[in-house]
C-alpha positions as CSV (number, residue, x, y, z in Angstrom):
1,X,21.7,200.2,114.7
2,X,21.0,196.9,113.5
3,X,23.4,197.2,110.6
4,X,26.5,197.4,113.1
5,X,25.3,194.4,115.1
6,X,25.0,192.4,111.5
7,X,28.0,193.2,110.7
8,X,29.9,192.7,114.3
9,X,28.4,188.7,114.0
10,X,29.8,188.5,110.6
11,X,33.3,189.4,111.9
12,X,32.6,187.0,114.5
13,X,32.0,184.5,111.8
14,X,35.2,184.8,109.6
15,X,37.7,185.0,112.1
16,X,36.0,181.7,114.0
17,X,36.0,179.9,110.3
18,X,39.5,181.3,109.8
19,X,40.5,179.7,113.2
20,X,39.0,176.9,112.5
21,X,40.8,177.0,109.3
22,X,44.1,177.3,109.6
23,X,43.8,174.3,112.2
24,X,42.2,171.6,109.8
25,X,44.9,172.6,107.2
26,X,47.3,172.0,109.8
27,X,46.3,168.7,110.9
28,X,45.8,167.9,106.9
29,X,49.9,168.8,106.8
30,X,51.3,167.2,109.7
31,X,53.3,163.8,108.6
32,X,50.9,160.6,109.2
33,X,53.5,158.9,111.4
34,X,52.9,161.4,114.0
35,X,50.0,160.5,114.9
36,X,50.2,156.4,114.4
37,X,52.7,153.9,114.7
38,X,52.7,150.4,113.7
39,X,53.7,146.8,114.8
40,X,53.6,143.3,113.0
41,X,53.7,139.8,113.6
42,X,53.1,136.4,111.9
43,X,51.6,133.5,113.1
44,X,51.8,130.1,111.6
45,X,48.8,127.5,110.2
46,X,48.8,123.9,110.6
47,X,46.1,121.3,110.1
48,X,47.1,117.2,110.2
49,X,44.4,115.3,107.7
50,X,43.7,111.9,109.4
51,X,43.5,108.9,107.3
52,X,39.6,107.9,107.1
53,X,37.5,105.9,105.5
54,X,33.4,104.3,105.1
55,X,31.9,101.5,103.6
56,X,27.9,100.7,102.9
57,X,26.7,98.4,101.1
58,X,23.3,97.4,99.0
59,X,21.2,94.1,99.4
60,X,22.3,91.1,97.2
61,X,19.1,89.7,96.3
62,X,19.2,86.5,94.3
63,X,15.5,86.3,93.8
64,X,13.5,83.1,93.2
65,X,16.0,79.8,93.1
66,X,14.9,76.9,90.6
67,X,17.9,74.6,90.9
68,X,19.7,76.2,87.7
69,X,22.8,78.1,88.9
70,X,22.0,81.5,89.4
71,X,24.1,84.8,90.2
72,X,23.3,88.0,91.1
73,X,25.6,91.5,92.2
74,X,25.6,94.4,95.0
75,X,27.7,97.6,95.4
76,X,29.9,98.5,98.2
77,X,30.2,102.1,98.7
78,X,33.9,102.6,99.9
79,X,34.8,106.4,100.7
80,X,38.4,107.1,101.9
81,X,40.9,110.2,102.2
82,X,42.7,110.6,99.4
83,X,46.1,108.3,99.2
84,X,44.8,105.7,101.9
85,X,45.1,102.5,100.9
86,X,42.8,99.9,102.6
87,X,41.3,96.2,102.2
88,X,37.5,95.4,102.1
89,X,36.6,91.6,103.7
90,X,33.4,90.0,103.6
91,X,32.6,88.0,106.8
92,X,31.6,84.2,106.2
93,X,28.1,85.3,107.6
94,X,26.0,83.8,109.9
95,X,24.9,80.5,108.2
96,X,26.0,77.1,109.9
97,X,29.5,75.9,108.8
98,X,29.9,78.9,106.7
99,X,33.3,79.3,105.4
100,X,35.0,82.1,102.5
101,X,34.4,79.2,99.6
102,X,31.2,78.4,101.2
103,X,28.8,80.3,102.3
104,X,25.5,79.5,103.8
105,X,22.4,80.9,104.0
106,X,19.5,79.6,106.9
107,X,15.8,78.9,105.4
108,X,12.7,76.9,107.3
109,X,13.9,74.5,110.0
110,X,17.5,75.5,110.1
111,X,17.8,74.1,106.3
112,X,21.1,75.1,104.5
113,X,21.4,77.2,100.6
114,X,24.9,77.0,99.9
115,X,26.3,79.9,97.9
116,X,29.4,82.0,97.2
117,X,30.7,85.5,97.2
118,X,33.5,86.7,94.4
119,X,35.9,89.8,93.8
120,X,35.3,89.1,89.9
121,X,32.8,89.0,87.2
122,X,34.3,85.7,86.1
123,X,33.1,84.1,89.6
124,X,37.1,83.0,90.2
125,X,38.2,84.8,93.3
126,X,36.2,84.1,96.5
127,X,36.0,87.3,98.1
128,X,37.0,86.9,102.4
129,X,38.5,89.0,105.3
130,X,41.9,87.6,105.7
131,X,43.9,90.5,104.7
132,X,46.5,90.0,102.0
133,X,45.0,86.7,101.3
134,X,41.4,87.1,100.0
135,X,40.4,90.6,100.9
136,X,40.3,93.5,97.9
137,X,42.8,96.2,98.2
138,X,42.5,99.6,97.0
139,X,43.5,103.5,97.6
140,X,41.7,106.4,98.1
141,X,40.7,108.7,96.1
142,X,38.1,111.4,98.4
143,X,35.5,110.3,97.1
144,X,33.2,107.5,96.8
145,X,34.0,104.6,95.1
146,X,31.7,101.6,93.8
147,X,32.9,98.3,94.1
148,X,31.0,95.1,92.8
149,X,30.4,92.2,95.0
150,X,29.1,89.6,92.8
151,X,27.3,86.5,94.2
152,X,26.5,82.7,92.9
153,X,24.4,79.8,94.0
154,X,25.6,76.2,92.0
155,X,23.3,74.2,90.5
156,X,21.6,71.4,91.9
157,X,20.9,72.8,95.7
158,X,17.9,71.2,96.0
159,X,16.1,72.1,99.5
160,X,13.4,73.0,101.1
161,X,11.2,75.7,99.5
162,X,11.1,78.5,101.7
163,X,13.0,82.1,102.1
164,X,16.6,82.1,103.0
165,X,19.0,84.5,104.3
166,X,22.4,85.3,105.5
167,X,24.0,88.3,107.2
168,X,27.6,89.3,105.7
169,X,29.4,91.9,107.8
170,X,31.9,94.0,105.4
171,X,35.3,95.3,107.1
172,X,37.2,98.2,105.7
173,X,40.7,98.1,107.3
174,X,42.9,101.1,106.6
């Protein structure tokens, strides 16, 4: 008796695989494009670089001043887009009667030190902020850039021993 039941659940079996079967085969047959269709578009990118630029700059330090001339350097840092072309100017600073070919820098009870700022190692072109005049131009390149500002105090400035200073504000224009 139990024979005949086995054997009834493994006819069962085969014809529900079978079924089963025939159906996945089918489905494995059938052309793709019955069951999926497709659409496409494009889209476009754009992206406008805007001209930019920095500028830093490092202390210029002329140390201890005996009377003999003496000259000293510091770095500007100038970091523009690529292709920009700009002009650096150095302020006359903050020293009374300060001009571009004579600087000034303030020490105990308002006492003057002359001194000058240059575009050149040669201490020949006075480095200023009128554009096109006495300002350095230059172009981009995207990345930074070091550019020497080199500094001189004559001979013969003979005042008051004390520590002087001056403030110079430097203006990228691009």
């Amino acid at each position: 008796m139990e024979v005949p039941l086995f054997m009834n659940l493994v006819h069962r079996f085969k014809s529900t695989v079978l079924t089963a079967g025939f159906g996945a085969l089918a489905l494995c047959l059938a052309p793709l494009s019955a069951y999926a269709t497709t659409a496409t578009t494009t889209f476009g990118i754009s992206a406008t670089v805007v001209a930019s630029c920095g500028v830093s700059a490092t202390a210029l330090a002329f140390g201890n001043y005996t009377g003999a001339v003496a000259t000293t350097s510091s770095t500007l840092t100038v970091t523009c887009s690529n292709s920009t072309a700009y002009n650096i100017g150095l302020s006359v600073g903050s020293g009374t009667n300060a001009t571009v070919t004579t600087r000034s820098m303030t020490g105990p009870n308002s006492a003057s030190l002359s001194y000058q700022l240059y575009q050149d190692s040669g201490y020949s072109t006075y480095w200023g902020q009128t554009v096109g005049t006495d300002t350095l131009a230059g172009t981009g390149t995207g990345a930074a850039q070091a550019i020497t500002v080199y500094g001189q105090i004559p001979a013969s400035e003979y005042v008051a021993a004390g520590s002087y200073s001056d403030t110079i504000t430097a203006t990228i224009t691009y």
